[in-house]
N, C-alpha and C positions, 0 to 999 in steps of 0.2 A: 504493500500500500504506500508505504512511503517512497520507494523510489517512484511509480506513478504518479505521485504529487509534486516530485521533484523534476522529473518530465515533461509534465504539465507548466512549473515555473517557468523552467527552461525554456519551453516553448512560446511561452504566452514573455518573457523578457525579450526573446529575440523576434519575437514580433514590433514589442517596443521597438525595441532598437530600432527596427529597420524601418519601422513608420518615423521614429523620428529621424533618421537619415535622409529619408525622400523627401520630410516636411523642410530640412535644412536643405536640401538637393532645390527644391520647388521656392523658396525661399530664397536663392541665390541665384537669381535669374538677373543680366547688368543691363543697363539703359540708364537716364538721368533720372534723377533727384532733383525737383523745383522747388524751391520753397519762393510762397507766393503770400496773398496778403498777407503785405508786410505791417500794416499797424496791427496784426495779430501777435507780432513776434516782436517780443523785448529781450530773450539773448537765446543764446545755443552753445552749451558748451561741445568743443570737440576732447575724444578723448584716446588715448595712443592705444587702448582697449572697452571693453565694455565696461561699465561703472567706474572704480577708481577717482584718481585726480583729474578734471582736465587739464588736457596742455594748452587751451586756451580759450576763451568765453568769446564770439559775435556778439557786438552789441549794435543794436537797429536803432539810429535814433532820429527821429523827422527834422527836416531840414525846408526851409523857405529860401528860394529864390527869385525871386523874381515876383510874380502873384503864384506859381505853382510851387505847391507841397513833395518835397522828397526824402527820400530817406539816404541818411551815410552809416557805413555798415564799419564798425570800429575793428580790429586787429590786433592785437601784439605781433603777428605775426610779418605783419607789412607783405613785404616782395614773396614771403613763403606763402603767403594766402592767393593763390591762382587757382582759382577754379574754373569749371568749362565755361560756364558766362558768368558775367558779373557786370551789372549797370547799374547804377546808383549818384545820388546827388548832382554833380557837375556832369557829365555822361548823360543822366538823363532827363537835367534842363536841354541839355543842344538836340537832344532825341525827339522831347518835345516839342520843341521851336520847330525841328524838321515834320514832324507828324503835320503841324496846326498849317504848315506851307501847303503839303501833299491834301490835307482834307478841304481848305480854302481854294485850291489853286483852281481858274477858271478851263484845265485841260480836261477834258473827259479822259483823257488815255491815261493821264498821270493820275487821276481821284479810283480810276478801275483796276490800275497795274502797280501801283505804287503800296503796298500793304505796310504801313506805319509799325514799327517793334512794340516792345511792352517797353513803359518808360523806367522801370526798375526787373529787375531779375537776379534770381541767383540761384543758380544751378550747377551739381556733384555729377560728374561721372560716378555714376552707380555700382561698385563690384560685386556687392552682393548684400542680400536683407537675412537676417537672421531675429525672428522673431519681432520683437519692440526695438533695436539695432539696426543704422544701415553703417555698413563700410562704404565710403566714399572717397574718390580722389581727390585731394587735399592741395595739391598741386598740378594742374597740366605741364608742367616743363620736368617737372621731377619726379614724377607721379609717387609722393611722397603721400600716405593715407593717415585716413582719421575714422571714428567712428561718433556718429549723431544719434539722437535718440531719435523712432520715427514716432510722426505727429501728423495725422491725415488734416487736423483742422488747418493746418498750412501749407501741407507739403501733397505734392504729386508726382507722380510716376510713369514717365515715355519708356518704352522697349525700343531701342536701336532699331527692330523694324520698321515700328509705328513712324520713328523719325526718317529712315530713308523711304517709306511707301511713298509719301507723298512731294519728293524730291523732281523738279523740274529739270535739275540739270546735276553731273557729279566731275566732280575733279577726281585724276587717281595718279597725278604724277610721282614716281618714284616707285608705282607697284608695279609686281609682273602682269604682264595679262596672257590668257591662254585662247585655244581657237571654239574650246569645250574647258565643262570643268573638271582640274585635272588631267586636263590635252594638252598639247601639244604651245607652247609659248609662241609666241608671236612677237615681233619686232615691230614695233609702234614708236612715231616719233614723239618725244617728252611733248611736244606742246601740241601733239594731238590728242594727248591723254585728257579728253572729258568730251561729256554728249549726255546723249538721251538714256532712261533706264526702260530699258523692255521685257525685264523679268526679273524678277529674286526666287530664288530655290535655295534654299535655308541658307550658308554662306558663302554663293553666288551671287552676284551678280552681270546681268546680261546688258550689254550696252551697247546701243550705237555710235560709234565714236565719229569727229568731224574737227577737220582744222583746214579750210580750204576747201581742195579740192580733194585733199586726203578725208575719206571716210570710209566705214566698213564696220564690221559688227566682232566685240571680242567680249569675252568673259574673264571678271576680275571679282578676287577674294574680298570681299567687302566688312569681313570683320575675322577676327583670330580665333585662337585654340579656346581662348576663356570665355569667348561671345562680345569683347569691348571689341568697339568700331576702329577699325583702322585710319589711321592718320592721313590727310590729304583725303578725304575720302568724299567728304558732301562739299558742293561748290555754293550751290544756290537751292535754296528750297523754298518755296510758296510757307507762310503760314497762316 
Protein backbone atom coordinates (compact mmCIF):
# COMPACT_ATOMS: atom_id res chain seq x y z
CA UNK A 1 0.00 0.00 0.00
CA UNK A 2 2.48 2.23 0.78
CA UNK A 3 4.72 2.08 -2.06
CA UNK A 4 1.30 2.64 -4.25
CA UNK A 5 0.90 5.92 -2.49
CA UNK A 6 4.33 6.76 -3.13
CA UNK A 7 3.70 6.08 -6.95
CA UNK A 8 0.93 7.83 -6.97
CA UNK A 9 3.05 11.13 -5.35
CA UNK A 10 5.52 10.41 -7.72
CA UNK A 11 3.34 10.71 -10.30
CA UNK A 12 1.00 13.32 -9.51
CA UNK A 13 4.75 15.78 -8.50
CA UNK A 14 5.95 15.02 -11.93
CA UNK A 15 2.97 16.13 -13.37
CA UNK A 16 3.56 19.32 -11.35
CA UNK A 17 6.47 19.67 -12.49
CA UNK A 18 5.92 19.55 -15.87
CA UNK A 19 2.72 21.76 -15.83
CA UNK A 20 4.74 24.15 -14.23
CA UNK A 21 7.45 23.91 -16.94
CA UNK A 22 5.16 24.45 -19.84
CA UNK A 23 3.29 27.23 -17.78
CA UNK A 24 7.10 28.87 -17.49
CA UNK A 25 7.65 27.59 -21.35
CA UNK A 26 4.05 29.42 -22.30
CA UNK A 27 5.09 32.34 -20.09
CA UNK A 28 8.30 33.17 -21.84
CA UNK A 29 7.15 33.93 -25.02
CA UNK A 30 9.59 37.62 -26.21
CA UNK A 31 7.84 40.64 -28.19
CA UNK A 32 7.73 44.37 -26.38
CA UNK A 33 6.64 45.44 -23.16
CA UNK A 34 4.76 49.01 -23.35
CA UNK A 35 4.02 50.77 -20.46
CA UNK A 36 1.43 53.33 -21.28
CA UNK A 37 -0.78 55.73 -19.29
CA UNK A 38 1.72 57.32 -17.85
CA UNK A 39 -0.20 59.58 -15.19
CA UNK A 40 -0.80 55.81 -13.80
CA UNK A 41 2.63 55.30 -13.19
CA UNK A 42 4.73 57.03 -10.23
CA UNK A 43 7.97 54.64 -10.21
CA UNK A 44 9.15 51.01 -11.35
CA UNK A 45 11.79 49.63 -9.78
CA UNK A 46 14.10 47.41 -11.97
CA UNK A 47 15.66 44.61 -10.35
CA UNK A 48 19.18 42.53 -11.28
CA UNK A 49 16.52 39.50 -10.08
CA UNK A 50 13.04 38.98 -8.90
CA UNK A 51 12.33 40.67 -5.55
CA UNK A 52 15.53 41.64 -3.78
CA UNK A 53 17.07 45.38 -3.84
CA UNK A 54 16.47 47.35 -6.89
CA UNK A 55 19.37 48.54 -8.92
CA UNK A 56 17.39 51.20 -9.61
CA UNK A 57 13.78 53.14 -9.35
CA UNK A 58 11.91 55.13 -12.92
CA UNK A 59 10.48 57.81 -11.73
CA UNK A 60 7.51 59.56 -14.16
CA UNK A 61 7.07 62.98 -13.23
CA UNK A 62 4.67 65.53 -15.48
CA UNK A 63 6.34 68.15 -17.06
CA UNK A 64 4.74 71.50 -18.99
CA UNK A 65 5.86 72.85 -21.94
CA UNK A 66 4.67 74.87 -23.68
CA UNK A 67 0.56 74.72 -23.16
CA UNK A 68 1.15 70.66 -23.48
CA UNK A 69 1.54 68.35 -20.44
CA UNK A 70 4.51 65.69 -20.58
CA UNK A 71 6.06 63.43 -18.71
CA UNK A 72 10.31 63.04 -17.84
CA UNK A 73 11.02 59.67 -16.94
CA UNK A 74 14.15 60.12 -14.03
CA UNK A 75 17.24 57.45 -14.11
CA UNK A 76 20.22 56.83 -12.07
CA UNK A 77 21.13 55.03 -14.67
CA UNK A 78 21.59 57.92 -17.43
CA UNK A 79 23.29 56.54 -20.81
CA UNK A 80 22.67 52.67 -19.35
CA UNK A 81 19.00 53.38 -19.42
CA UNK A 82 18.36 52.55 -23.44
CA UNK A 83 15.49 50.87 -24.15
CA UNK A 84 13.66 49.83 -27.49
CA UNK A 85 11.61 53.25 -27.52
CA UNK A 86 11.72 55.93 -25.34
CA UNK A 87 9.83 59.54 -25.88
CA UNK A 88 9.34 61.74 -23.29
CA UNK A 89 9.32 65.60 -22.30
CA UNK A 90 11.41 67.53 -24.94
CA UNK A 91 11.17 64.51 -27.78
CA UNK A 92 7.68 64.65 -27.28
CA UNK A 93 6.89 68.41 -27.35
CA UNK A 94 8.78 68.45 -31.13
CA UNK A 95 6.48 65.04 -31.76
CA UNK A 96 3.79 67.16 -30.88
CA UNK A 97 4.22 70.22 -32.66
CA UNK A 98 4.80 67.78 -35.73
CA UNK A 99 1.57 65.68 -35.04
CA UNK A 100 -0.75 69.26 -34.73
CA UNK A 101 1.28 70.30 -38.48
CA UNK A 102 0.33 66.63 -40.01
CA UNK A 103 -3.56 66.94 -38.59
CA UNK A 104 -3.99 70.89 -39.46
CA UNK A 105 -2.14 70.61 -42.76
CA UNK A 106 -4.50 71.67 -45.64
CA UNK A 107 -2.92 68.36 -47.93
CA UNK A 108 -5.39 65.56 -48.06
CA UNK A 109 -2.24 63.14 -48.85
CA UNK A 110 -0.29 64.38 -45.83
CA UNK A 111 -3.71 64.20 -43.15
CA UNK A 112 -4.29 60.30 -44.85
CA UNK A 113 -0.57 59.07 -45.10
CA UNK A 114 1.08 60.85 -42.42
CA UNK A 115 0.02 58.80 -39.02
CA UNK A 116 1.26 61.12 -36.09
CA UNK A 117 3.41 58.65 -33.20
CA UNK A 118 2.29 58.44 -29.59
CA UNK A 119 3.69 61.75 -27.94
CA UNK A 120 5.27 59.78 -24.83
CA UNK A 121 6.36 55.90 -25.00
CA UNK A 122 8.37 53.47 -23.35
CA UNK A 123 8.80 50.25 -24.33
CA UNK A 124 11.39 46.71 -23.18
CA UNK A 125 12.37 44.33 -25.54
CA UNK A 126 10.58 41.51 -23.86
CA UNK A 127 12.68 38.08 -23.13
CA UNK A 128 10.56 36.51 -21.23
CA UNK A 129 7.25 36.72 -18.57
CA UNK A 130 7.52 34.59 -15.69
CA UNK A 131 4.43 34.61 -13.63
CA UNK A 132 3.89 38.52 -11.96
CA UNK A 133 7.83 39.13 -13.41
CA UNK A 134 8.99 40.22 -16.85
CA UNK A 135 12.61 40.13 -17.80
CA UNK A 136 13.36 42.92 -20.04
CA UNK A 137 16.10 44.43 -22.02
CA UNK A 138 17.57 47.09 -20.13
CA UNK A 139 19.64 48.34 -22.78
CA UNK A 140 19.43 48.16 -26.68
CA UNK A 141 23.40 48.60 -27.25
CA UNK A 142 24.30 46.29 -24.50
CA UNK A 143 21.58 44.34 -24.18
CA UNK A 144 22.27 44.42 -20.48
CA UNK A 145 18.75 43.11 -18.52
CA UNK A 146 16.45 43.83 -15.66
CA UNK A 147 13.58 42.49 -14.29
CA UNK A 148 9.94 44.72 -13.61
CA UNK A 149 7.05 43.63 -11.85
CA UNK A 150 4.16 43.04 -14.41
CA UNK A 151 1.09 45.41 -14.20
CA UNK A 152 -1.70 45.02 -16.88
CA UNK A 153 -3.21 48.59 -15.42
CA UNK A 154 -0.36 50.17 -17.46
CA UNK A 155 1.43 47.93 -19.20
CA UNK A 156 0.89 45.98 -22.61
CA UNK A 157 2.19 43.31 -24.74
CA UNK A 158 3.12 43.13 -28.94
CA UNK A 159 4.56 39.55 -30.17
CA UNK A 160 7.24 40.21 -32.75
CA UNK A 161 4.73 38.98 -35.04
CA UNK A 162 1.82 41.12 -34.27
CA UNK A 163 4.74 43.96 -34.95
CA UNK A 164 6.04 42.75 -38.35
CA UNK A 165 2.40 41.59 -39.63
CA UNK A 166 1.44 44.76 -40.26
CA UNK A 167 4.90 46.09 -41.61
CA UNK A 168 4.61 48.18 -45.07
CA UNK A 169 8.06 47.98 -45.84
CA UNK A 170 11.41 45.85 -44.08
CA UNK A 171 15.00 46.78 -44.12
CA UNK A 172 17.59 43.44 -43.63
CA UNK A 173 20.92 44.83 -44.59
CA UNK A 174 23.64 42.86 -43.20
CA UNK A 175 21.41 39.46 -43.11
CA UNK A 176 21.88 36.40 -45.37
CA UNK A 177 19.04 35.99 -47.55
CA UNK A 178 18.21 32.45 -49.18
CA UNK A 179 16.36 31.49 -52.50
CA UNK A 180 13.86 29.11 -49.96
CA UNK A 181 14.04 28.79 -46.37
CA UNK A 182 17.01 27.01 -45.56
CA UNK A 183 18.01 27.07 -49.49
CA UNK A 184 20.37 27.84 -51.16
CA UNK A 185 21.91 31.89 -50.36
CA UNK A 186 21.63 34.20 -52.75
CA UNK A 187 23.86 37.23 -53.44
CA UNK A 188 21.99 40.48 -53.19
CA UNK A 189 23.39 43.93 -53.29
CA UNK A 190 23.58 45.69 -49.56
CA UNK A 191 21.29 48.53 -50.77
CA UNK A 192 18.80 46.24 -52.33
CA UNK A 193 18.20 44.68 -49.16
CA UNK A 194 14.48 45.95 -48.32
CA UNK A 195 10.87 45.71 -50.14
CA UNK A 196 7.80 44.28 -49.77
CA UNK A 197 6.67 41.23 -47.09
CA UNK A 198 4.78 38.41 -48.92
CA UNK A 199 4.64 35.93 -46.39
CA UNK A 200 5.91 34.90 -42.63
CA UNK A 201 6.08 31.07 -41.88
CA UNK A 202 7.15 31.05 -38.34
CA UNK A 203 10.88 32.48 -38.72
CA UNK A 204 10.78 33.22 -42.39
CA UNK A 205 10.32 35.75 -43.91
CA UNK A 206 9.32 36.04 -47.78
CA UNK A 207 10.10 39.29 -49.45
CA UNK A 208 10.01 41.02 -52.46
CA UNK A 209 13.16 42.99 -52.70
CA UNK A 210 13.67 46.31 -55.10
CA UNK A 211 16.55 48.84 -55.46
CA UNK A 212 16.14 50.16 -59.19
CA UNK A 213 15.88 48.16 -61.46
CA UNK A 214 17.32 45.30 -59.35
CA UNK A 215 14.32 43.33 -57.98
CA UNK A 216 13.39 39.66 -57.23
CA UNK A 217 11.92 37.60 -54.42
CA UNK A 218 14.37 36.05 -51.44
CA UNK A 219 13.73 34.67 -48.08
CA UNK A 220 15.38 36.13 -44.95
CA UNK A 221 15.55 34.97 -41.04
CA UNK A 222 13.50 37.45 -39.42
CA UNK A 223 14.14 36.66 -35.96
CA UNK A 224 16.61 34.05 -33.83
CA UNK A 225 17.12 30.89 -31.97
CA UNK A 226 15.21 32.68 -28.79
CA UNK A 227 12.21 34.25 -30.84
CA UNK A 228 13.97 38.24 -30.33
CA UNK A 229 13.61 40.18 -33.80
CA UNK A 230 16.80 40.56 -35.49
CA UNK A 231 18.51 43.79 -35.90
CA UNK A 232 18.07 45.98 -39.12
CA UNK A 233 15.02 44.08 -39.41
CA UNK A 234 11.69 46.51 -39.73
CA UNK A 235 12.39 49.72 -41.93
CA UNK A 236 8.96 51.23 -41.96
CA UNK A 237 5.65 50.13 -40.43
CA UNK A 238 2.06 51.79 -40.63
CA UNK A 239 0.78 52.12 -37.03
Amino acid sequence: MKRILLAVFIIMNFNQTSMGQAKQAADSRSGVATIHNFYKVSTIPLYTQPEGTPLDVLMFKKKRIGWSKFYVIRSKLKEGFAPYELMHAKASAAQAKINRSIINSKNNWVRSHLHPTPIYKLSFKLIGRYDQWLKVELNSKTHETCYIRRNDTYMSFTSWEDIVKPALQVGFNGLPVYDSPNGKKLAINEESKRGKILAIEDEWMHIRYYYGYDTGECWVKWKDESGMLLANLIYEFIR
